[in-house]
C-alpha positions as CSV (number, residue, x, y, z in Angstrom):
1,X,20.0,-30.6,-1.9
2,X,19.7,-26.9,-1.2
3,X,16.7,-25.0,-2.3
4,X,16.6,-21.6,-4.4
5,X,13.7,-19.4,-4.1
6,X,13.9,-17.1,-6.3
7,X,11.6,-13.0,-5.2
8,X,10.3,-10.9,-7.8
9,X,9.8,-7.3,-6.2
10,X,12.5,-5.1,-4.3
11,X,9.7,-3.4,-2.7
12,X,8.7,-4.1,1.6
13,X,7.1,-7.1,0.4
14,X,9.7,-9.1,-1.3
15,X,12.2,-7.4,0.8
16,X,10.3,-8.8,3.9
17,X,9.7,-12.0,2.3
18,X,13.0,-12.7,1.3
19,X,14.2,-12.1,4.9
20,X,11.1,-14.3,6.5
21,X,12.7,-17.0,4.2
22,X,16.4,-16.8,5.5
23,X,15.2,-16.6,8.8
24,X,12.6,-19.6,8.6
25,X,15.6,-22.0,6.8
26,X,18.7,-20.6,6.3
27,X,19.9,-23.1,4.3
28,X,17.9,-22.0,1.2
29,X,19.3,-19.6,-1.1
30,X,17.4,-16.6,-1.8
31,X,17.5,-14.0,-4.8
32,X,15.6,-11.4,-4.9
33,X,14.7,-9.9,-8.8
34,X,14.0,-6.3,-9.2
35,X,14.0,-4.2,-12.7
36,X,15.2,-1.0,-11.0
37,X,18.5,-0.5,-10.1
38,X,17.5,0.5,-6.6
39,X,15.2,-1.0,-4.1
40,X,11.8,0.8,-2.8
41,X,11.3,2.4,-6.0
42,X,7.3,2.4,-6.1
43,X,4.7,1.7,-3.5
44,X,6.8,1.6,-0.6
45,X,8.9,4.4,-1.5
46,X,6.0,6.4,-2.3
47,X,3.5,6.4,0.4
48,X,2.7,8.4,3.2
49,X,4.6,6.3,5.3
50,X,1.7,5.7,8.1
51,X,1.8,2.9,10.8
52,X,-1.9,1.6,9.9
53,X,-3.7,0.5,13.4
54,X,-6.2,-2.1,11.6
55,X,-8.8,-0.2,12.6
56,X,-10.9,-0.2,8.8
57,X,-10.3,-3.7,7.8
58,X,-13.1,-6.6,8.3
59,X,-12.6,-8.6,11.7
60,X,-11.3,-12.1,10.0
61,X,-9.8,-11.0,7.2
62,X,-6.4,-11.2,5.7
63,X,-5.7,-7.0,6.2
64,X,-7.5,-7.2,9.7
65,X,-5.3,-10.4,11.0
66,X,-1.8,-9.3,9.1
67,X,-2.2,-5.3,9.9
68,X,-2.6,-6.2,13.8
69,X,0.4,-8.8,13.4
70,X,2.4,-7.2,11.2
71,X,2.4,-3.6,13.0
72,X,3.4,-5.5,15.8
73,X,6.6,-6.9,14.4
74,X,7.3,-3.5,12.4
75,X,7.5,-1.7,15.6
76,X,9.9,-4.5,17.2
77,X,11.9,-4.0,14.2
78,X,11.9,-0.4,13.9
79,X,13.1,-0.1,17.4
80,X,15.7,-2.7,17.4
81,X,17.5,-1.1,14.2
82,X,16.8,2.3,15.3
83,X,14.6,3.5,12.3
84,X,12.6,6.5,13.1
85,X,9.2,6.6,14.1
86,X,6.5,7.8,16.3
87,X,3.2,6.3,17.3
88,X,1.4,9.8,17.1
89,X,-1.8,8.5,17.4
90,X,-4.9,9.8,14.2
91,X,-8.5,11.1,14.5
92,X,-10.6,9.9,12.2
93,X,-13.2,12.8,11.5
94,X,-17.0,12.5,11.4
95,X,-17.6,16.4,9.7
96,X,-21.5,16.0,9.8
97,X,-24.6,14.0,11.4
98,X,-24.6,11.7,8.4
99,X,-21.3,10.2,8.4
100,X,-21.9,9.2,12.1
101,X,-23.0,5.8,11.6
102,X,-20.1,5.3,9.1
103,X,-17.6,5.7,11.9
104,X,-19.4,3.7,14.5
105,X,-18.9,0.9,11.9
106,X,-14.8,1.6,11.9
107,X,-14.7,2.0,15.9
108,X,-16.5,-1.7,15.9
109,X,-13.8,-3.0,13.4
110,X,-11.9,-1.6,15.5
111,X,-12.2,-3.0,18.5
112,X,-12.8,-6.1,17.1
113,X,-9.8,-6.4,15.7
114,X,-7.9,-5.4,18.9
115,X,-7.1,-1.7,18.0
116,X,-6.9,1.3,21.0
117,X,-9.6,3.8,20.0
118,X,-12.5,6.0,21.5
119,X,-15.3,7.7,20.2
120,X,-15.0,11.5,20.9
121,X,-17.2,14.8,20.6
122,X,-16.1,17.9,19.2
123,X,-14.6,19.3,22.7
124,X,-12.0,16.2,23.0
125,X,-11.8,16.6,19.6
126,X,-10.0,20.1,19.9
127,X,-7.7,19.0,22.4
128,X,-6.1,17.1,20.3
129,X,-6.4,18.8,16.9
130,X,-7.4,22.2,17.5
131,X,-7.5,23.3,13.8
132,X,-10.4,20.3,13.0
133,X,-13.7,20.9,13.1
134,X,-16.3,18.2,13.5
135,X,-19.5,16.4,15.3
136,X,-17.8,13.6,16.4
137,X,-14.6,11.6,15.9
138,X,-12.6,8.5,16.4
139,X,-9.3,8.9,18.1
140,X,-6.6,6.3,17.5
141,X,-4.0,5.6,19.3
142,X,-2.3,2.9,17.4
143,X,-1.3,4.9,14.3
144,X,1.8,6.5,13.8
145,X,4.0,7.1,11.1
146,X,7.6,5.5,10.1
147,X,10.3,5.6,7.6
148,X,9.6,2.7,5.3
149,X,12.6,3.5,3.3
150,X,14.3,3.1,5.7
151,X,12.7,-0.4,6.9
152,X,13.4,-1.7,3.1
153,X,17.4,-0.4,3.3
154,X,17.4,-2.2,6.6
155,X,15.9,-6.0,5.4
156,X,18.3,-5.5,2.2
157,X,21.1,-5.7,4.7
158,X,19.9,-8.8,6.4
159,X,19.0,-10.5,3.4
160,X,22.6,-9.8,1.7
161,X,23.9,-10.7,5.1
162,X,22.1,-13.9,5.3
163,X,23.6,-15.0,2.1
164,X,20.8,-14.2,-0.3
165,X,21.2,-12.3,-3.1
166,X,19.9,-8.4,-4.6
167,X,19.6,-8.4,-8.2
168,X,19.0,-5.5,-9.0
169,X,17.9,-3.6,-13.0
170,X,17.1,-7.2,-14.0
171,X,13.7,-6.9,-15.8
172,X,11.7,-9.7,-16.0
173,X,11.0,-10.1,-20.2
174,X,9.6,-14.2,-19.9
175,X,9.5,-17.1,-17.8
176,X,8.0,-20.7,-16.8
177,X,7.3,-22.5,-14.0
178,X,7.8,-26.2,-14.5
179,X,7.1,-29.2,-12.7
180,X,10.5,-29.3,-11.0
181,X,11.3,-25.5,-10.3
182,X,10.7,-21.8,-12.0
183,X,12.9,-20.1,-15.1
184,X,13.1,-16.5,-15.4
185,X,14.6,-14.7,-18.2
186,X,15.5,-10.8,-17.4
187,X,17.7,-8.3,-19.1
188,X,20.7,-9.8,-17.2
189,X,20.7,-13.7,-18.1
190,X,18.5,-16.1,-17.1
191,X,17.6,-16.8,-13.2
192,X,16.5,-20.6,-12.2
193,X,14.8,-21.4,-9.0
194,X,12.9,-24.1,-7.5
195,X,10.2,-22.2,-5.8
196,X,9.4,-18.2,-6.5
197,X,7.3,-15.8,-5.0
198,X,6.0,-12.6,-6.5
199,X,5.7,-9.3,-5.2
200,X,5.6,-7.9,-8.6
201,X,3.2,-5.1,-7.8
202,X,1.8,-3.3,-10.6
203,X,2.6,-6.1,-12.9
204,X,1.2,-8.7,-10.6
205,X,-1.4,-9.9,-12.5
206,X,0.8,-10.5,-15.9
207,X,3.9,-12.0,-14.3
208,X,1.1,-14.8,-13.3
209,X,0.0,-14.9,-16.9
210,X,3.5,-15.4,-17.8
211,X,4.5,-17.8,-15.6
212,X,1.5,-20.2,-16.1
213,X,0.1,-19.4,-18.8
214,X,-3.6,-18.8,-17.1
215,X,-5.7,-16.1,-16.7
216,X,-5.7,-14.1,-13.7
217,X,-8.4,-14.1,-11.0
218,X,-7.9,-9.7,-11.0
219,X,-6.5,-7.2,-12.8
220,X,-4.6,-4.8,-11.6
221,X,-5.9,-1.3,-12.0
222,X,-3.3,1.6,-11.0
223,X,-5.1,4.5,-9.2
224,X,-2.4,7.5,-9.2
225,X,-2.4,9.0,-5.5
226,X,-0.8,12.3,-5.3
227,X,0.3,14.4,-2.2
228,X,0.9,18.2,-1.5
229,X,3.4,19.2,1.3
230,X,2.3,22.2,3.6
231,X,3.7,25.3,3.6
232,X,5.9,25.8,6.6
233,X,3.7,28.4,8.4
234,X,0.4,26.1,7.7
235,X,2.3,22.9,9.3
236,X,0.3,23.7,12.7
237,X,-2.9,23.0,11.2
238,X,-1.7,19.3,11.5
239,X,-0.6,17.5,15.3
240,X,-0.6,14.0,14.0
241,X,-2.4,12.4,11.1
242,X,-6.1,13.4,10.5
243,X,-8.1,11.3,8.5
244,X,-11.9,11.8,6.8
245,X,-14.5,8.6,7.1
246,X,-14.0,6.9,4.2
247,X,-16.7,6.4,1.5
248,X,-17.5,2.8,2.2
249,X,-18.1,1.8,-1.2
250,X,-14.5,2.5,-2.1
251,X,-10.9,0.5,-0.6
252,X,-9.6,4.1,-0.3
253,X,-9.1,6.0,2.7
254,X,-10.3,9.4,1.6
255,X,-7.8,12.9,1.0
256,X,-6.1,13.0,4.7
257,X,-3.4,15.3,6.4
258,X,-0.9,13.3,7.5
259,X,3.3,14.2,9.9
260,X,5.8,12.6,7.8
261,X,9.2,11.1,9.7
262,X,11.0,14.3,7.5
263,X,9.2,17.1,9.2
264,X,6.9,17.9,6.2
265,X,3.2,17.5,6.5
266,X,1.4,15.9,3.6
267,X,-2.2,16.4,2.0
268,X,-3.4,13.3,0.0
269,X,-3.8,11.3,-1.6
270,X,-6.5,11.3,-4.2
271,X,-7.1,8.2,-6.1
272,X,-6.7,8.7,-10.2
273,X,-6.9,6.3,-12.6
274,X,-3.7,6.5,-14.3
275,X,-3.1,6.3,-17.9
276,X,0.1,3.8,-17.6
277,X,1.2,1.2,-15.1
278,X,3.8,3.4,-13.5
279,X,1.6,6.9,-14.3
280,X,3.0,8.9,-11.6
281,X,2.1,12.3,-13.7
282,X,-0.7,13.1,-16.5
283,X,2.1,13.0,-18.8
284,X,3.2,9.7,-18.2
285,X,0.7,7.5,-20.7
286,X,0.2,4.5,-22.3
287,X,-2.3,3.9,-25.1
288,X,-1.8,0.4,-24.8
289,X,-2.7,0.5,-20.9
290,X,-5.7,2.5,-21.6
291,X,-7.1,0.4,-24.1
292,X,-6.3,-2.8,-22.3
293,X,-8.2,-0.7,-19.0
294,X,-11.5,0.3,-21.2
295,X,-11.6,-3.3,-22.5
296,X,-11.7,-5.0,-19.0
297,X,-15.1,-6.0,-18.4
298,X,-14.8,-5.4,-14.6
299,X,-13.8,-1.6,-15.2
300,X,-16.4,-0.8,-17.7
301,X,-18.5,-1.5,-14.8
302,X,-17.1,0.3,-12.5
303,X,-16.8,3.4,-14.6
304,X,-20.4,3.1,-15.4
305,X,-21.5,2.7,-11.9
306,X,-18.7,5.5,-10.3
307,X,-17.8,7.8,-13.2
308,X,-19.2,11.0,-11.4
309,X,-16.5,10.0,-8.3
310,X,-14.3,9.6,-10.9
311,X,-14.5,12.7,-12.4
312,X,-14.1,14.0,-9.1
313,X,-11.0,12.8,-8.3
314,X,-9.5,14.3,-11.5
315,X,-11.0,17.4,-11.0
316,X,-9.4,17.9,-8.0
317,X,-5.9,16.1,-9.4
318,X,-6.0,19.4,-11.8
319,X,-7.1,21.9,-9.4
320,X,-5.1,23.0,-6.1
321,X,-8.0,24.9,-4.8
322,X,-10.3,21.9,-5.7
323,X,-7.8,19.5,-3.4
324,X,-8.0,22.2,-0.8
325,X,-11.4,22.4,-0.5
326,X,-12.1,18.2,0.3
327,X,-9.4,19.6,3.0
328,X,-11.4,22.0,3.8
329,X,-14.1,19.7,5.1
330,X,-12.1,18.6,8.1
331,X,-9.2,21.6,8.3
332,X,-11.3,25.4,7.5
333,X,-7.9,27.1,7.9
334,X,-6.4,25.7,5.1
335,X,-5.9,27.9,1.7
336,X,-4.7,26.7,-1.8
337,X,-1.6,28.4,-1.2
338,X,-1.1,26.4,1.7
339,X,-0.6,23.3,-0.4
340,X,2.8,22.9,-2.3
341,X,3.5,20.1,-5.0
342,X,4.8,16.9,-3.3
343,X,5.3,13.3,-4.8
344,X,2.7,10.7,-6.4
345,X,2.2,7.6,-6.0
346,X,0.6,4.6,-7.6
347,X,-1.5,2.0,-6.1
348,X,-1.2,-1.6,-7.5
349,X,-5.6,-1.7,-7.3
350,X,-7.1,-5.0,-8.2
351,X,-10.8,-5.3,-9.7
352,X,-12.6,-8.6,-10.7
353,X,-14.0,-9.3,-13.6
354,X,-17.5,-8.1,-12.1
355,X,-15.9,-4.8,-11.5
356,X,-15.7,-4.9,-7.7
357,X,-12.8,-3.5,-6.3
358,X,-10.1,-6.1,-4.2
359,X,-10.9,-4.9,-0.9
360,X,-8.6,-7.4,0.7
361,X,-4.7,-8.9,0.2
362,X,-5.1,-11.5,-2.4
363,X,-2.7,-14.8,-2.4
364,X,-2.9,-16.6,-5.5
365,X,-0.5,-20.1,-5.3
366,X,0.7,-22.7,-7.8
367,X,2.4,-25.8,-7.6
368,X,5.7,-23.7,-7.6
369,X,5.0,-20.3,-6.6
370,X,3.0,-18.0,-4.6
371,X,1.7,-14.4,-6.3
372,X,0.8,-11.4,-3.9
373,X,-1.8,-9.9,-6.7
374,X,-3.6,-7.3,-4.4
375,X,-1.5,-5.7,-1.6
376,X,-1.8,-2.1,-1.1
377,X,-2.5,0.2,1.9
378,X,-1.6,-1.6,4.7
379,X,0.7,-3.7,3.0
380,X,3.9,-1.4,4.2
381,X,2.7,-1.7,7.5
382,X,2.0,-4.9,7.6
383,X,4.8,-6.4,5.6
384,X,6.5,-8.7,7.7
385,X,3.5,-10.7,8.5
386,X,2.6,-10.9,5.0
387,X,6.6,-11.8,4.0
388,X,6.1,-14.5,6.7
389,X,2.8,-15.8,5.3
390,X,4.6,-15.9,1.9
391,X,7.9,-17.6,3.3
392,X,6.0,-20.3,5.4
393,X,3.6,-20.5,2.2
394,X,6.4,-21.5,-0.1
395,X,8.5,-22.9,1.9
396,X,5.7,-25.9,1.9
397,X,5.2,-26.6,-1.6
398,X,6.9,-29.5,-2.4
């Protein structure tokens, strides 16, 4: 009898999946369940669109293992199907004395995890990016940047041409997962299934409580990230992608200046607690999303321990000349007026109970399904190793 497994989530990640799954059986049907009426709506449509190297992430662990593997299929893809793209290479930029040992840490990850990258002085460091000042830096030559939009228009095709199936501005309002197979109902009719995987996103965590009726392990937490393009005549300040060292105690990468595949140069992103799931502006709020925020144990804790970074980060969300100067840091030349409004995003951020932040892709699976409930930055770039995790995953629940 053939299989149906049904994908909640147009984005890379379901896309991916849903193609892992064709490929892996072709026998089994595959529908893939998205509310908007176009796919790559949200996280993947909304990055910076940055080939990650796996230079950050903790040797062993599920970002290290699937960045490494998945950039690796991404760039056979790309270059089979003609997508642009460029492996530009980054610097990662240590701006004083303190923040050396901090990037020693990420070139040992690095290299670790299998990633070309050097240590550098100041000298090299102006070869490469002669607008950056710094003591020392970590140059990168793994990174790059692609059109993900592009990626996720291209596995629609093979999906659709595989047989499977794009439903698309079918909200998900209910559903169950029995012990023979999984029942969604959306706004367009019901949608049955024996297996399902979900790549829900910023709705992760309650399309689990749906389905099953328990309590998540996390709670997604959206931190808004927005971006400013460069003027055109301030697009020199920026080779390739230049990046801060991160503050450690955050999964966040740190304001950054990164090419884009269009030509434009991008500043950002910050990262803003949003007032609403999808808050991709201040005006975009939900009073029942805040309340349900304050009241999570986990983020009362994190607001009590962080609220000063906090504070930062929407200081500088409301001030231009605020963003420029974290800019500033890394990039002297670059003014307030260099920075022109671009598009937000909104990262799908998953806390625990005990307020520490998901630092790590979480899996969560059921006797019918497997949930992706933590999967951002570098999810795009390592989607098809996470789709082919997923696929083999369900694929082997009986």
């Amino acid at each position: 009898m053939t299989r149906r497994v049904v994908v909640v989530g147009a984005g890379i990640v379901g896309l991916a999946t849903a193609w892992q799954i064709s490929r892996a059986d072709p026998d089994v049907e595959v529908v893939v369940v998205d509310k908007e009426t176009a796919i790559a709506q949200h996280q993947t449509g909304r990055n910076s669109g940055v080939i990650h190297s796996g230079v950050y992430y903790v040797p062993g662990s599920n970002k290290a293992e699937m960045c490494r593997r998945g950039r690796a299929q991404l760039l056979a893809f790309v270059a089979e199907h003609g997508i642009a793209h460029d492996l530009c290479g980054k610097v990662v930029v240590a701006v004083e004395d303190a923040e050396r040992g901090a990037l020693q840490t990420i070139a040992e990850r690095g290299r670790a995890n299998g990633v070309s990258c050097d240590l550098i002085g100041p000298a090299a460091l102006a070869e490469i990016e002669p607008a950056v000042r710094g003591v020392e830096a970590l140059r990168v030559d793994d990174a790059g940047i692609v059109d993900f939009g592009g990626v996720a228009r291209q596995l629609a095709r093979l999906v659709t041409d595989a047989g499977g199936e794009l439903r698309l501005g079918a909200e998900v309002l209910d559903g169950h997962e029995g012990p023979d197979g999984v029942v969604l109902e959306t706004t367009t009719g019901d949608v049955h299934g024996d297996l399902l995987v979900a790549c829900a996103g910023l709705h992760s965590d309650r399309l689990l409580a749906t389905m099953t009726g328990e309590e998540p392990p996390v709670t997604i937490v959206p931190f808004r990230g927005e971006y400013h393009r460069l003027t055109e005549g301030a697009r020199d300040l920026c080779r390739a992608l230049i990046y801060p060292v991160p503050d450690p105690r955050f999964p966040f990468l740190g304001v950054h200046l990164t090419r884009h595949v269009s030509g434009e140069v991008l500043a950002g992103p910050n990262a803003v607690l949003a007032l609403d799931r999808e808050g991709y502006s201040w005006g975009d709020r939900s009073w029942r999303e805040l309340r349900a925020v304050a009241g999570h144990p986990g983020m009362r804790i994190l607001a009590r321990t962080h609220w000063r970074t906090g504070l930062g980060e929407m200081y500088r969300s409301l001030s231009r000349a605020a963003f420029a100067r974290a800019l500033q840091r890394m990039t002297p030349d670059i003014d307030a007026d260099d920075l022109l409004p671009w598009r937000a995003g909104v990262r799908a951020q998953a806390i625990f109970p005990d307020g520490t932040l998901a630092d790590d892709f979480v899996l969560h699976t059921t006797r019918r399904a497997v949930h992706v409930l933590n999967a951002p930055s570098p999810a795009a770039t390592a989607a098809l190793a996470i789709g082919e995790t997923l696929a083999n995953r369900a694929l082997s629940l009986s």
